[in-house]
Steps between C-alpha positions, in 0.01 A plus 500: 500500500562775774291722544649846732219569755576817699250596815595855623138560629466175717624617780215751495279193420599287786453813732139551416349223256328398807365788607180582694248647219417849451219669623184355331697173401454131524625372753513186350795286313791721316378312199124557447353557114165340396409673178614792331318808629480526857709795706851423428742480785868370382614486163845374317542748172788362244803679396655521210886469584691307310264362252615348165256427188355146476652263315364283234378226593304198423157627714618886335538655203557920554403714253615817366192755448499702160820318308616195288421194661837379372640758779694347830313571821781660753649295744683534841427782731263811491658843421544710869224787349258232435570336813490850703200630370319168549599552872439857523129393444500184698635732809218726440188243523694428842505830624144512407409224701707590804290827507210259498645321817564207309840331623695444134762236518793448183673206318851439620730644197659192231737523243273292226788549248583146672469159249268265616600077455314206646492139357197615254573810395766840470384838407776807436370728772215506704180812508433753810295525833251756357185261507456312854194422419589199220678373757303513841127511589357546884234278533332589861833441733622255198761652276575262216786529284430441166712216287543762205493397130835623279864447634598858550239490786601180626686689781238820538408406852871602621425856587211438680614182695640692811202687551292197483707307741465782769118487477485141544765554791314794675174324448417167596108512288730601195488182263789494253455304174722487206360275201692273344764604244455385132814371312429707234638236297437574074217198573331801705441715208271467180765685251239499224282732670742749372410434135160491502342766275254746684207310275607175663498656825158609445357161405662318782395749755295263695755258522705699750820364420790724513874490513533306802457151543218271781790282605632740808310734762557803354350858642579850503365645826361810300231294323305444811287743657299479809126575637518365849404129507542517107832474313434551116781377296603572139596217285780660227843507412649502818259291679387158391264228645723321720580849666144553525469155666775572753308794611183319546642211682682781746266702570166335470597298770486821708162560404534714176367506168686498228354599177703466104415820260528508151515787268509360144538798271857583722722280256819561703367513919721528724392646875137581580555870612462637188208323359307450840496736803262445807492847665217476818231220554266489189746713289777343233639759237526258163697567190286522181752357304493182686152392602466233765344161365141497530394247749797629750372861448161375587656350854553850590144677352338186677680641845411895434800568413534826262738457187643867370687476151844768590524791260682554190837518647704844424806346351437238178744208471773678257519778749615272765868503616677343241593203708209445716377146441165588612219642367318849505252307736742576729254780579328254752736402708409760801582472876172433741614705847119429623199432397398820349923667417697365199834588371507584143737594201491918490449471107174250517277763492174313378592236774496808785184623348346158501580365869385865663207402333448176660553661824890504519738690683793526178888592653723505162859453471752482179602180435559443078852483595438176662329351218783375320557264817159308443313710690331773698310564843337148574784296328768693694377443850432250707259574795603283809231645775161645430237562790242230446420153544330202232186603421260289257435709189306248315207381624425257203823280472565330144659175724576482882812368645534203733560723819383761688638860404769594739523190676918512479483846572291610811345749292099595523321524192209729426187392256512864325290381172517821262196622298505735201574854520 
């Protein structure tokens, strides 16, 4: 497998990656995210050069939207008008956040038309650098890179693996962690999840078995999200138990919690973002269509913590772009810049309407042009620094780890128990 890697904006990188903060900053580590809403500093957005449509595989099955399922998905690379208008948008969410003051950092560009062979496993071409956040997550001055969970990903953390090595390099507090990778062997797949009627789906709901095996760790980093000491995790098709274990035995050690959600009426989950979206302390946008399981919802409503189902979204599933994998919950997946600004889709007009009313600041960009890469504001970032440091959001804990919160990390933590609105 090679894999072409091509850096023209490092040497802009090295020049200033280690820069002193602007005015009204942290001056703390280059790498510094606790949760998902506090004033965003630095941020990597994806780009859509060079992508190619996922293969088939044995942990993915494309489908075509509004034709005979006996009709081939494409394969190899992305037409240049899809690609360019993909990136057209993607450019403009960064210039928005550069007027913002935020510092917006890219993927080196890949040719993913490249074949992919290990011992386990070979897949025609590999998929794009649209979606950082499946691969890495910033966990205080932690950023962890994800194993991944089908074969055309195997390689996804290529684009971003330059940048990442010149944080850890300008910044000695910068911890660098890269799970381990899966074989992805056929034993790591359930290929009768495929066949399974909707009806059978539905009865075996609870049993949270999807198409990937328990035998390997196994986590997309876009199934996690994070509310200072607590790390809520999705179980689905891209994440499984042992993945969820991994986590747990990193981080908990480091004083964090980390909590397993289920949503059982979502028959095919895959990444938390657009089912569950924590958007300030005490505030998580929900998707109707996918209500959390009882007891785990009452975690949060025991804590004060304010559940708001997300509107009807203004695009239904057939309108979608014809090959956009995801749903038309992609609705949800918005950009926190602070605690009271989000980054929305310009069409999601109920969404705008809804967040002003809960207090929001709403700045809107275009982005269905980036739906047919699996996904839109949240899934095609990854935020590296906010300002901020672990805070304790939860006040009533379901378990408590073995350490201290922050111990590894010379952080303080604040007691900041929240109490309905």
């Amino acid at each position: 497998m090679t894999l072409e890697i091509f850096s023209p904006q490092q040497a802009d990188i090295d020049a200033d990656v280690s820069r002193a903060p602007r005015p009204g900053a942290s001056a703390g580590p280059i790498v510094n995210s606790w949760n998902e809403w506090d004033p965003l500093e630095e941020i990597l957005i994806g780009r859509a050069d060079g992508a190619c449509f996922e293969p088939t595989e044995s942990g993915y099955r494309p489908q075509l939207r509004g034709t005979p399922s006996g009709q081939r998905f494409p394969t190899g690379p992305k037409s240049p008008d899809v690609t360019a208008r993909a990136n057209e948008e993607l450019e403009g969410l960064a210039e928005l956040l550069r007027t913002l003051g935020v510092t917006v950092r890219r993927p080196d560009a890949a040719d993913f038309t490249a074949a992919v062979k290990t011992p386990s496993f070979e897949v025609a071409n590999q998929y794009c650098s649209v979606c950082p956040r499946d691969v890495l997550i910033t966990v205080g001055n932690q950023i962890i890179e994800a194993t991944m969970s089908r074969r055309a990903r195997f390689f996804e953390y290529l684009p971003y693996r330059s940048l990442v090595y010149r944080y850890w390099t300008a910044d000695e507090r910068v911890v660098w962690t890269a799970a381990p990778k899966p074989s992805m062997s056929d034993t790591m797949y359930r290929p009768e999840f495929w066949e399974l009627t909707l009806a059978e789906r539905h009865a075996r709901m609870h049993d949270f078995e999807f198409c990937v095996t328990q035998d390997e760790v196994l986590f997309d980093a876009a199934d996690i999200t994070r509310a200072g000491r607590d790390i809520f995790v999705q179980e689905s098709m891209t994440t499984n138990r042992a993945g969820i274990r991994w986590l747990r035995r990193e981080l908990e050690p480091r004083g964090f919690r980390v909590h397993v959600l289920h949503f059982p009426l979502d028959l095919f989950p895959s990444h938390i973002d657009c089912t569950f979206v924590p958007l300030r302390p005490g505030l998580v946008l929900t998707n109707p269509d996918r209500p959390l399981e009882a007891d785990e919802r009452e975690f949060f409503v025991r804590n004060g913590w304010r559940l708001v189902d997300a509107p009807t979204p203004a695009y239904g599933n057939d309108e979608m772009p014809r090959y956009s994998q995801s749903s038309k919950w992609l609705s949800m997946n918005l950009l926190s810049v602070a605690p009271d600004v989000v980054v929305c889709e310009a069409s999601e007009k109920n969404l705008h309407e809804l967040l002003r009313g809960l207090g929001f600041e709403v700045l809107t960009v275009p982005f269905r042009n980036v739906y047919e890469f699996g996904g839109s504001l949240h899934c095609a970032t990854w935020d590296v620094r906010r300002t901020g440091e672990c805070q304790e959001y939860f006040a009533v804990p379901d378990r408590t780890p073995r350490h201290a919160p922050g111990a590894d990390l010379g952080v303080r933590i604040h007691h900041d128990p929240i109490t309905h609105s």
